[in-house]
N, C-alpha and C positions, 0 to 999 in steps of 0.2 A: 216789198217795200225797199227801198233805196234809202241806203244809211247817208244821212247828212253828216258833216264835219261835227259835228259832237258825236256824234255815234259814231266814227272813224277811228277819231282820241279813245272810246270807250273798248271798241274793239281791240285798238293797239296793246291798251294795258291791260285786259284780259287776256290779248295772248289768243284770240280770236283770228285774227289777221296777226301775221309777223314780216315785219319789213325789214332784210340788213341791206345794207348800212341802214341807220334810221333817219324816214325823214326830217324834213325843217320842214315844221308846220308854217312858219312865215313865208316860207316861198313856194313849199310844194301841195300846200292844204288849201284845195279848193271849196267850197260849199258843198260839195258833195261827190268828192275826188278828190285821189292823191297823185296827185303826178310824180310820175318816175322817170331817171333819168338814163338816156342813154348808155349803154356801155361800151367797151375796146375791140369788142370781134364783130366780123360782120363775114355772113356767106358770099361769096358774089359766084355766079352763071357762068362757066368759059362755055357762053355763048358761040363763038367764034369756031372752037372744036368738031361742036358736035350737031348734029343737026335738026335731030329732037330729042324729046326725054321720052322713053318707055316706063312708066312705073309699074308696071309686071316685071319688071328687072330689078333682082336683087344684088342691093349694092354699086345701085348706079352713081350714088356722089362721090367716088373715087373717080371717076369717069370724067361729072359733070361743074362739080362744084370745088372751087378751094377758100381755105377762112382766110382773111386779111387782117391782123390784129395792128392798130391805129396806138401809135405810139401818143404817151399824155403832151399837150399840145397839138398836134396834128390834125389834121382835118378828114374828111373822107368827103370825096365829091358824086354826089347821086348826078350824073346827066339823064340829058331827057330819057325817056322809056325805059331807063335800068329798073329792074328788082331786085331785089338785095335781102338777105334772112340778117337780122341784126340781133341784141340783145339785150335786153335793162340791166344797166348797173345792178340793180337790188336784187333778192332773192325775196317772192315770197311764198307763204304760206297760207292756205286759207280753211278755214274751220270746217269741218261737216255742215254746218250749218247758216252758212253764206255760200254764194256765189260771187267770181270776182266779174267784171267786164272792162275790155278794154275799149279804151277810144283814142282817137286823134287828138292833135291839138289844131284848133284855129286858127293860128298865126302861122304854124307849118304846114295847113291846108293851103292858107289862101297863097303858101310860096308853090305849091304844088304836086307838096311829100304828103302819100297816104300812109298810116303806121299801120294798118293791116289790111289783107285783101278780103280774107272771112273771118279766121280765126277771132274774133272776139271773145268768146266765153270763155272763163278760166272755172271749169267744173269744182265742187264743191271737194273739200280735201285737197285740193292743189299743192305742190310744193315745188318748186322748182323756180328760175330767172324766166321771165317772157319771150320769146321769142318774136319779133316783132317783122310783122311781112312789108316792110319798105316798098315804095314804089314812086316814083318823080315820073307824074301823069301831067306838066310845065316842059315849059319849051328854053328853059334856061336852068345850069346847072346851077344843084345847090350846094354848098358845105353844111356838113354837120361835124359835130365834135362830140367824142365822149365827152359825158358828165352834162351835156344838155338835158335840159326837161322832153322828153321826145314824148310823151304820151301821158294817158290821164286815166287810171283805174277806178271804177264807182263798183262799190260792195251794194247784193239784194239780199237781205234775211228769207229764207226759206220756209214753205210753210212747216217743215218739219224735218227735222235732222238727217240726209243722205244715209240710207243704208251702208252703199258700198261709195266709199269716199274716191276719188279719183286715186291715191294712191295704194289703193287696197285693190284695184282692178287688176285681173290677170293679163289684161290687153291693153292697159294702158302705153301707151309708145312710149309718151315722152314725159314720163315721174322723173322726178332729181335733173330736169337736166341744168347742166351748165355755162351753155354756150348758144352755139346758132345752130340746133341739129337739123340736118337736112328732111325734107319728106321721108317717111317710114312706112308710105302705103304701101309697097310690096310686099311687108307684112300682114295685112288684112288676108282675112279669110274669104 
């Protein structure tokens, strides 16, 4: 079941979901979404370097990737075909007993920014910022600015509480993170 905006508010003050900074329900509380907002770092590809990515190679984003932190005011410009690892503002948290999911927004689709390539599910127990997989699939460059609305997260109640919560998992890659962490499958067994 997909929590509606009353059950979003009910989540919130249970401490179910925890969103910092908190949102503004006037602007960011959809019917059945919270939209969250951009944040200041973002991965970008030295494309240009390297000629492809090995992910059986450990410790390739020293290699392949550097973070660009977007001073307040600034812009950051997605051209065509760039992908980009960005970040939400917020940090959150999600109960054993919810699921989180991410989606896009509609008005930055129709300009021709996708906000993830798969990663949607935010496994049950989550904690950590979003990482969000940018892509400008548009033939004209766009700007974005921290502090935007970049995307829109809908909570599902579960039918039953998560055993092992995403942050109790031995394998989990990416518990607490804080930024734009690059791919970690070289880790996989």
């Amino acid at each position: 079941m997909v929590l509606s905006d009353g059950d979003i508010k009910k989540a919130l003050k249970s401490g179910d979901i925890k969103i910092s900074p908190a949102p503004d329900f006037e602007t960011q509380l959809g019917s059945c979404s919270i939209d969250l907002k951009l944040g200041d770092k973002f991965r970008v590809y030295e494309h240009s370097k390297n000629p492809f990515i090995d992910p059986s190679k450990k410790d390739y984003s020293n290699e392949i990737t550097r973070e660009v932190k977007v001073k307040k005011g600034e812009q950051f410009i997605m051209q065509p075909g760039d992908f980009v690892l960005a970040v939400t503002l917020e940090k959150i948290t999600i109960s054993p007993k919810l699921l989180g999911r991410l989606e896009g927004r509609s008005s930055l689709g129709r300009l021709g920014i996708v906000v993830h390539s798969t990663a949607s599910i935010f496994d049950p127990g989550w904690d950590g910022q979003a990482v969000l997989e940018l892509g400008n699939l548009g033939r004209i460059a766009v700007a974005l600015y921290p502090g935007m609305r970049i995307c829109a997260m809908t909570f599902e109640q579960l039918s039953s509480e998560a055993e092992v919560p995403y942050t109790k998992k031995k394998d989990a890659k990416y518990k607490f993170q804080k930024g734009p962490d690059e791919s970690k499958i070289s880790s996989e067994k």
